[in-house]
N, C-alpha and C positions, 0 to 999 in steps of 0.2 A: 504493500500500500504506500508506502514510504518514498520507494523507489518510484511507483506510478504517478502520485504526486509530483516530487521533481522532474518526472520526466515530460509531464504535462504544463507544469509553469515555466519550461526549459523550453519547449516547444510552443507555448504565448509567448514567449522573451524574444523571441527569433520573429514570429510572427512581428510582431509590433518592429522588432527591427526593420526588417522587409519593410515595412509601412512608412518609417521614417525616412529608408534609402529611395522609396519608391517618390517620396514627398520631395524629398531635396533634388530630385534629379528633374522634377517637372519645375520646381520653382526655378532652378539653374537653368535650363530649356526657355522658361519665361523669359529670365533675368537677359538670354543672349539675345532672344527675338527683342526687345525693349531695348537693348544696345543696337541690335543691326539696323534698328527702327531708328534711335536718335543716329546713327552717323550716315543714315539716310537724309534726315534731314537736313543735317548740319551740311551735307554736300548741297544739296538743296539752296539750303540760303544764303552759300557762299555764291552759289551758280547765278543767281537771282540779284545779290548785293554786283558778282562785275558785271551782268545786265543791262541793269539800273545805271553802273557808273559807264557803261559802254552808251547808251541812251542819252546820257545828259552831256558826254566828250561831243557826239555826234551832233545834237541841237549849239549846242556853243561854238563846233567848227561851222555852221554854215550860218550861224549869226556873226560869228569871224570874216568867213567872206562876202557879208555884206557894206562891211567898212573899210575904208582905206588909211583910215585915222592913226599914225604910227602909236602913238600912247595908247589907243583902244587894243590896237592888234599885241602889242609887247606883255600889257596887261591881261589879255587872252591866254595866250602862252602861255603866261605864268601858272592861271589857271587851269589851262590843261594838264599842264607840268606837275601839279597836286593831283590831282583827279588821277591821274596815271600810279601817282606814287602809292597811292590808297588801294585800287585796284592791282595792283602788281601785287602787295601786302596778300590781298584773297586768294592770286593764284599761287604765292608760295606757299601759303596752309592749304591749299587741295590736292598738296602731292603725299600728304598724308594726315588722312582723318583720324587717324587714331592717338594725336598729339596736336592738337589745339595751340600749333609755334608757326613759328619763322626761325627760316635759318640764317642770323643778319648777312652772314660774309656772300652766302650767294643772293640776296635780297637787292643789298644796297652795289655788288658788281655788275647786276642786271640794271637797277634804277640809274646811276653813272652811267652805263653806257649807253643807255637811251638817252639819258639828257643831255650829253654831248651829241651826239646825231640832230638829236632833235635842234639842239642851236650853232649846228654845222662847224663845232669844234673837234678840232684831230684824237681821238681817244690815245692817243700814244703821249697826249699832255699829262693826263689823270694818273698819278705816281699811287696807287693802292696799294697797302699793306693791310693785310686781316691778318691777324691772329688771334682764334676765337674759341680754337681748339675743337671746335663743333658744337660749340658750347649754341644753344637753342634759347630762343627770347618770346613771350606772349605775342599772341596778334596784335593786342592793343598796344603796349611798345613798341612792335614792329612797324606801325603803322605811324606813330609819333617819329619815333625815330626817322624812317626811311622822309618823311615830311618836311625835319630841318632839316637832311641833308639837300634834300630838295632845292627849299630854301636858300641854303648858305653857298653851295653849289650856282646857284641861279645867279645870284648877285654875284657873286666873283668871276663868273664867265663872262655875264654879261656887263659888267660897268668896274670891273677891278682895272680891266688894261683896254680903256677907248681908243681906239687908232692903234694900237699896236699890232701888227704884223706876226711879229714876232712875240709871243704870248709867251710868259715862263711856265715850269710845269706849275701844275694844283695839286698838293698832297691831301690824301684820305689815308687815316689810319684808324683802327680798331682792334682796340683788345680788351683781355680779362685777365685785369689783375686780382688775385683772392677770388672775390664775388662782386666785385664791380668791373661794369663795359665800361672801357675808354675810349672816347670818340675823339680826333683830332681832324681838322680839316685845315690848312694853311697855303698861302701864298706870297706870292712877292711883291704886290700890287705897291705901285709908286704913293698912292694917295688914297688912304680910309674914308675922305670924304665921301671920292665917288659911290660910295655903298649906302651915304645915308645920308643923301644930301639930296631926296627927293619922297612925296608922301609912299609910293610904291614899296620902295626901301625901308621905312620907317614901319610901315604896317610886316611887312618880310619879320622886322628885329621883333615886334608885339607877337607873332606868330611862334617863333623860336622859340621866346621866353616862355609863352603860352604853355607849349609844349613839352618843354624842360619841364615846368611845375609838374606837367602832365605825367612825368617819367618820376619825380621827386627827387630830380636831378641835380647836378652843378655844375651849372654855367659860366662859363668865363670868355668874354670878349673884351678886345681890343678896344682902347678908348686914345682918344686924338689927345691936343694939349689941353682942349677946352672942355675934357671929359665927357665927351660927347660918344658914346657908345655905338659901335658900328658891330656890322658882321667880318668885317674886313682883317688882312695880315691874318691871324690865328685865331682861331675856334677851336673851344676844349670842353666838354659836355661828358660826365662821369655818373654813372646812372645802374642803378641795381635792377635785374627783372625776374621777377617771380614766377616762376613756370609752371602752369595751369599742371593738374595732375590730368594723366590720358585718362579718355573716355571707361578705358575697361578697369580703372583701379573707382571709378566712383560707385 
């Protein structure tokens, strides 16, 4: 009797096991289809976000060629110049849903070399140094980030060397020191005025900073004798970013 007792709550004990293995394996089954479900999505609204920004490029390029106005047209550019850098941002997280990053070194080699093309500068000027180690940054700093380089980048191509034929090179560098990105952008420009010695320029510097705060960075530019802060000569931006956990650890 003894023995058929145990052998019968021995034999519930197993049951109810089976029942627990059987519970976990459907709620695990759930829990993927709910994963393959959000990184469906999240493809989804990254597809939809360069849509949108492919939609508003194309209304502003042919509200672009309705003017001849050099200040409207250079101010366009500049605009596009954003709007691309943003977009660029979605398609470097689409090359992998399962980590919610940007990879900065190949982000901002893509974004440089479009914005040289774009304002018909020799890309063998652009001296770039990554070292980043592979190291991976959030979308939303990616998207900050690639923005001032944007930014700093734009003003220096455009109004650091006016008339000059001969343009010197423009350094970009980045790295990771400990757990901070070091961002360094620098040039040889004769005169920091030229960068901030018009309202286009001055709204560029308000953008920058914006963005810095945006990262909870540290900014440091160049200032003339009359401390007058430009983008110009050297840019240093030193910025921590916190790396979203992937999809299949939440």
């Amino acid at each position: 009797m003894v023995i058929g007792l145990l052998l019968g709550r021995l034999a519930d004990y197993f049951l109810e096991v089976r029942k627990e293995i059987k519970k976990r394996v459907e709620t695990e089954d759930a829990l993927r289809r709910a994963l393959a479900a959000e990184e469906l999505l999240l493809g989804e609204l990254h597809h939809r976000v360069r849509n949108n920004l492919s939609v508003i490029k194309s209304l502003i390029q042919l509200q672009r060629n309705r003017s001849k106005d050099p200040a409207f047209l250079e101010a366009i550019d500049e605009l596009i110049g954003r709007i691309f850098a943003i977009a660029l941002a979605h398609d470097e997280l689409d090359n992998d849903h399962d980590m919610p990053a940007v990879d900065p070194e190949h982000y901002l080699k893509a974004l440089v070399g479009n914005l040289a093309s774009f304002l018909g500068i020799d890309t063998s000027l652009m001296r770039l140094s990554m070292e980043t180690g592979g190291r991976l940054i959030s979308m939303e700093a990616g998207i900050s980030l690639g923005l001032i380089v944007n930014e700093v980048l734009t003003n220096t191509l455009r109004h650091a060397f006016p008339g000059n034929e001969e343009m010197p090179p423009v350094r970009l560098s980045l790295k990771v020191e400990g757990n901070e990105f070091q961002l360094s952008i620098s040039d040889d420009s004769p005169d920091p005025e030229t960068l901030c010695g018009d309202d286009r320029s001055e709204l560029s510097l308000k953008i920058v900073l914006a963005l810095a705060r945006n990262l909870s960075g540290v900014c440091s530019l160049c200032a003339d004798e009359g401390q007058r802060v430009s983008l110009g000569h050297h840019f240093e931006l030193s910025f921590h970013s916190q790396l979203p956990a992937p999809l299949s650890s939440r």
